[in-house]
C-alpha positions in Angstrom: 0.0 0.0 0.0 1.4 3.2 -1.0 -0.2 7.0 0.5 1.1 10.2 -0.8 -0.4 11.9 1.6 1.2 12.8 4.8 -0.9 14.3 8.3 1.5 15.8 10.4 1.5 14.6 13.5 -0.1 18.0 15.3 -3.1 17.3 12.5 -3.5 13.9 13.8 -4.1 15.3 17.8 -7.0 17.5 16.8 -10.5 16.0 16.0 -11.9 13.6 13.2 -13.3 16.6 11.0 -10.1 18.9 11.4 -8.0 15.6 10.3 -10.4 15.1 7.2 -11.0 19.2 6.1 -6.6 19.3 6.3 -6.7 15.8 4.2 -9.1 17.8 1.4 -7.0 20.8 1.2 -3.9 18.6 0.3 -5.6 16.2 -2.5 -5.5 17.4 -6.0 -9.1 16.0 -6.5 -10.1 19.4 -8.7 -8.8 22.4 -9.7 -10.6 25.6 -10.9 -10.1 26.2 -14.7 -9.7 30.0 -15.9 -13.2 31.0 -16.9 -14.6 34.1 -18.9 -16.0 37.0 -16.2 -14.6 37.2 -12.4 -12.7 35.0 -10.8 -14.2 32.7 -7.8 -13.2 34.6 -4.9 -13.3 31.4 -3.3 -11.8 27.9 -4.7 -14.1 25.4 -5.3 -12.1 23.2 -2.7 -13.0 25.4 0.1 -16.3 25.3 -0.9 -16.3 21.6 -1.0 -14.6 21.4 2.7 -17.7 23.7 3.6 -20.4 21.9 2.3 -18.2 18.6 4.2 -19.0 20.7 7.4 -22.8 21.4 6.3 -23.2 17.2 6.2 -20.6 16.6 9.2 -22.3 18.8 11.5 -26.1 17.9 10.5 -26.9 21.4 9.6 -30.3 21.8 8.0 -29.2 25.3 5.9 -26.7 27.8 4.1 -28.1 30.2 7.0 -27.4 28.2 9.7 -23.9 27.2 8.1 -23.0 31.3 7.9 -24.2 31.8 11.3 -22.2 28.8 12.5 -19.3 29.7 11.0 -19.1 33.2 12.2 -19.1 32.0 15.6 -15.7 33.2 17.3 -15.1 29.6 19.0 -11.4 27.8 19.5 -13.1 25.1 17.0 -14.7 27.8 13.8 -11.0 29.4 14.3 -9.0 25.9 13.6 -11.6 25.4 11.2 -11.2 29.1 9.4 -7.7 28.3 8.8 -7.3 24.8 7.8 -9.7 25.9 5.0 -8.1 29.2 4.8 -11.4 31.1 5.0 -10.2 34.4 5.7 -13.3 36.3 4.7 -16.9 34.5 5.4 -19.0 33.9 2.0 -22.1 35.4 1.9 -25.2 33.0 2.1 -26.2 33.5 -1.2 -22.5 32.5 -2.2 -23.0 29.5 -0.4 -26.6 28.8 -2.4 -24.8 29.2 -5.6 -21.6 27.1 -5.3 -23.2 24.2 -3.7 -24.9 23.4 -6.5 -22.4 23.5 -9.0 -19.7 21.8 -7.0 -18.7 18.6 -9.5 -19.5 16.0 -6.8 -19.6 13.2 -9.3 -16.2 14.2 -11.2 -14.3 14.6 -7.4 -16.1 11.1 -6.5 -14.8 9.2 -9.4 -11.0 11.0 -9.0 -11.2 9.8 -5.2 -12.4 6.2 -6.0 -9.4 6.1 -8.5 -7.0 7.4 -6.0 -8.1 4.7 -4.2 -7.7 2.3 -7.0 -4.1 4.1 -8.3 -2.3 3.8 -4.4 -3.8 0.1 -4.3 -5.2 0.5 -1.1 -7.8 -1.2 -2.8 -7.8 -4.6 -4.6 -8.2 -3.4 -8.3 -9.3 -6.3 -10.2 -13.4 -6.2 -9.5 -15.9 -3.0 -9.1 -19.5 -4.0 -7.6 -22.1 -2.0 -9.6 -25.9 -1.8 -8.2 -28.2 1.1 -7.0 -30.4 1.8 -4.1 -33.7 3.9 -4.1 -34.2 6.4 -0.8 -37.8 7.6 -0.5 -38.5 11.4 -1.2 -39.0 13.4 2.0 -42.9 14.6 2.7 -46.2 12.8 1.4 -46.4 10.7 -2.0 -47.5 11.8 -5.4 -49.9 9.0 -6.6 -49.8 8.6 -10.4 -52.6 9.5 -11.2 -52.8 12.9 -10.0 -48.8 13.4 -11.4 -50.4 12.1 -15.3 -53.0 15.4 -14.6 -50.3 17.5 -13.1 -52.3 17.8 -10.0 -50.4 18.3 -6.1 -53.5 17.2 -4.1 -51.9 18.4 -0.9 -48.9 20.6 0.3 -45.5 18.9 1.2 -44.9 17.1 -1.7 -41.3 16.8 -3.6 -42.5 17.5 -7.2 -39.3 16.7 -8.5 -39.4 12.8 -6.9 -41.0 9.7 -9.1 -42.2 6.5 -8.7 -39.4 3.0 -8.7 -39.9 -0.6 -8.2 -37.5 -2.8 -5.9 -37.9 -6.1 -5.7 -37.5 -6.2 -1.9 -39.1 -3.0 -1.3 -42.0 -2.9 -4.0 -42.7 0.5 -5.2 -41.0 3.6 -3.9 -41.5 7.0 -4.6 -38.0 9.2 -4.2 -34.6 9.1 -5.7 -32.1 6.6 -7.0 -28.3 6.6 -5.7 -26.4 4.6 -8.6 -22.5 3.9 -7.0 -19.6 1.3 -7.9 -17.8 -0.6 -5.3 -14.4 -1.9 -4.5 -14.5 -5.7 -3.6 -11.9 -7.8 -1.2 -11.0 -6.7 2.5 -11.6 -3.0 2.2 -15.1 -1.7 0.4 -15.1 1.9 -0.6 -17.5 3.8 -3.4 -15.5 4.2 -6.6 -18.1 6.1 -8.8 -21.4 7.8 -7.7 -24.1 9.3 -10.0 -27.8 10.2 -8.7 -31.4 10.3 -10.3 -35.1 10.0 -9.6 -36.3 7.0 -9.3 -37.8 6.2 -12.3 -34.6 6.2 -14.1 -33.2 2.3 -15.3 -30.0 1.1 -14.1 -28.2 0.3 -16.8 -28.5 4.0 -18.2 -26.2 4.6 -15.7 -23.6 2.5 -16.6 -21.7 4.7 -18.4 -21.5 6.9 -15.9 -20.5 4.7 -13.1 -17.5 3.3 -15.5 -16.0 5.9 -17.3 -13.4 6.9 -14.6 -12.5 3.4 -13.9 -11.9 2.2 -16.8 -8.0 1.6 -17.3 -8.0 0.4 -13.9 -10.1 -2.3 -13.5 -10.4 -6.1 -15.1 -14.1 -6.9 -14.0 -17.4 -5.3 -12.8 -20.4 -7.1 -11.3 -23.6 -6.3 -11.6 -27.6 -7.6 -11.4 -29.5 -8.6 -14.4 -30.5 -4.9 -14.3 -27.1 -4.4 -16.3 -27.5 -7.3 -19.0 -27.6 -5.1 -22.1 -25.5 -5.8 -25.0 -24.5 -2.1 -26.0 -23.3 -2.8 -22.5 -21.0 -5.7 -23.0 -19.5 -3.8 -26.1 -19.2 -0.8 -24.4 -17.1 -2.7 -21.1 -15.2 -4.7 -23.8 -14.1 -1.6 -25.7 -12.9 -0.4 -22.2 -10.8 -3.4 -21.6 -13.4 -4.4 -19.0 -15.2 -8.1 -18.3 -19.1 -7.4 -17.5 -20.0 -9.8 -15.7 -23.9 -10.7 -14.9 -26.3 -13.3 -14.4 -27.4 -14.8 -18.2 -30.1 -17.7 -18.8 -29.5 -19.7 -21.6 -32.0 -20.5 -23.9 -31.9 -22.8 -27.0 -32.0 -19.4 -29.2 -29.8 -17.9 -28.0 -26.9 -16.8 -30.3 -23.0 -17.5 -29.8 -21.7 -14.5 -28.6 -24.1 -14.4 -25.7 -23.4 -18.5 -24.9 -20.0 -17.3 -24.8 -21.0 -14.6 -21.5 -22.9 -17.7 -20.0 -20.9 -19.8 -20.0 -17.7 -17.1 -18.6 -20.5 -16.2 -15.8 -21.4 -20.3 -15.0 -17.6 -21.5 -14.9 -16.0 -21.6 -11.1 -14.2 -18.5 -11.9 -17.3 -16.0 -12.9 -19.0 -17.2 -9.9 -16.0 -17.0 -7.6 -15.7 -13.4 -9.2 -19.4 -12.7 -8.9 -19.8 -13.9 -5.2 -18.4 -10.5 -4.4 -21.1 -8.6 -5.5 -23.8 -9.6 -2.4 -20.8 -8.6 0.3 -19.9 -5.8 -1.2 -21.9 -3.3 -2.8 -25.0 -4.3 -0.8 -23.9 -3.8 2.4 -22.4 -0.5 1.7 -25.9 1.1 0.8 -26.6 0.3 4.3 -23.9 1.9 5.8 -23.6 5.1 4.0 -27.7 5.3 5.1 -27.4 4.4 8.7 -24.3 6.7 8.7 -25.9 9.7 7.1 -30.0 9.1 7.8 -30.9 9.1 4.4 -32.6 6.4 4.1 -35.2 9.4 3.6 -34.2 12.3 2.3 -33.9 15.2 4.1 -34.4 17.4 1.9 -36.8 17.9 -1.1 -36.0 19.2 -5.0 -33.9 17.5 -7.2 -30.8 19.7 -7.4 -30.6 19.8 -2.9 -31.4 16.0 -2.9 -28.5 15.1 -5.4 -26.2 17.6 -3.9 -26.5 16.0 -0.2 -26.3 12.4 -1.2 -23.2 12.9 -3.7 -21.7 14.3 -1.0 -21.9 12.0 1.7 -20.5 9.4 -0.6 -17.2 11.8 -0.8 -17.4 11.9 2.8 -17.3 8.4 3.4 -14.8 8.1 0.9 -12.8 10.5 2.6 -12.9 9.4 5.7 -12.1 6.1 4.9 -8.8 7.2 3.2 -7.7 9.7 6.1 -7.9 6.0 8.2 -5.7 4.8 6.3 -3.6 6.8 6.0 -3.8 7.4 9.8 -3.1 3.5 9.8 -6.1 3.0 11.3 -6.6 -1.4 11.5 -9.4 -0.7 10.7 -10.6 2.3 8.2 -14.6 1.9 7.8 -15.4 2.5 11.6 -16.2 5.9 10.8 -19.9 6.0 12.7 -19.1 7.4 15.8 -16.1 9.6 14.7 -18.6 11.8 13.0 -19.3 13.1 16.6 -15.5 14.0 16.9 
């Protein structure tokens, strides 16, 4: 295992969240491009390590967040200058970088620094999604087909998705990539309303790890054969569950019987122990297994980036040499 980065050892006395913020401000994970009109007075980076302390701290809104921040306490000043926040954004600063802070793009670079210092096995990537009902009462079907909101409270921006263990839900749709083997972390991210079909995603979810991968693991959900060419044009295996039926043509036979031999199903025994379980720890860690928050564009923004979170922490454990870097639960109170 080898970690570029390096937390001095007066980093490492202070809390959990002063640890992680320093960790962010040392990653190359993005970097602002020159853009037509004003500079951002503030990098997106610091912006990112404040939204961090938004999620960290459970804090239910950009007002809260200034007022927090401009209290003068031993913590907010450790905090001001690890992030080098000289000069407090304004609210509506905070309202209009959130949302256009690349949370999926920093995701995928973090799962690949994962993958690149091989602090991760990087052979297999786990690929499934998980629906997370819409926060406030439901908007039955037929009133959405008539554009009616029978009562107040309702996320107009939610829709209806079917689970097989969960039956229908109405919310959103957290699509994510795993690492398999001893140490599980998100590689890729991408988020949508529920209605939305998994393999759509796909693309999404493998584009940044392709290069560094040999395999990824997936439902039935993901049998598609632009799919197969697309993974195979990527130097990557797509491995699913396939049925074999007396018409079915050679190039599929070929996938079955990859995915039947002892070493598809040794491969694909990862998937249930992996990506699975994570989904359950990223919402017991972050209650969301409803949202918190309703419209599209604050729903996205707050799930994306508790997946970088997690990731985040996770890495800062290792490289703390932590024996064990996904205890993370009740360090978010430190």
């Amino acid at each position: 295992m080898t970690n570029h980065v390096k937390i001095p050892s007066k980093i490492r006395c202070e809390s959990f969240l002063i640890g992680v913020l320093y960790m962010l401000g040392t990653l190359s994970l993005y970097e602002d491009v020159i853009r037509r009109g004003r500079p951002y007075v503030y990098p997106t980076v610091m912006m990112l390590q404040l939204l961090i302390i938004k999620t960290w701290m459970r804090i239910p809104s950009n007002n809260m967040l200034h007022y927090f921040l401009s209290l003068d306490t031993s913590q907010n000043r450790k905090i001001r200058s690890i992030c080098n926040l000289y000069n407090l954004p304004d609210r509506r600063t905070f309202d209009r970088r959130f949302k256009i802070i690349p949370l999926k793009e920093i995701i995928g670079t973090m799962g690949s620094v994962f993958l690149s210092e091989k602090i991760v096995e990087n052979t297999t990537a786990s690929l499934d999604s998980s629906l997370i009902k819409a926060k406030g009462p439901v908007w039955h079907k037929s009133d959405m087909k008539q554009n009616r909101i029978p009562i107040a409270g309702i996320d107009i921006h939610a829709r209806w998705g079917f689970s097989k263990t969960r039956g229908w839900v109405f919310g959103y749709k957290l699509h994510m990539s795993c690492s398999t083997g001893k140490l599980i972390v998100p590689l890729s991210a991408d988020f949508t309303t529920a209605n939305i079909a998994d393999c759509q995603m796909y693309r999404s979810l493998v584009d940044s790890l392709a290069g560094m991968l040999q395999n990824i693991i997936a439902d039935p959900a993901y049998d598609d054969g632009k799919l197969y060419q697309y993974s195979k044009e990527n130097n990557l295996r797509l491995i699913c569950p396939i049925k074999k039926y007396d018409s079915t043509p050679p190039d599929r036979l070929k996938l079955v019987e990859f995915y039947e031999s002892v070493e598809g199903q040794e491969i694909y025994s990862d998937r249930k122990i992996s990506i699975e379980p994570l989904f359950e720890i990223l919402k017991s860690t972050f209650g969301i297994r409803v949202m918190p928050a309703k419209g599209f564009e604050n729903t996205r923004s707050f799930v994306l980036v508790c997946v970088l979170a997690y990731q985040l922490m996770v890495y800062y454990n290792c490289v703390t040499g932590m024996e064990n870097p996904r205890i993370i639960k009740r360090m978010l109170c430190n």
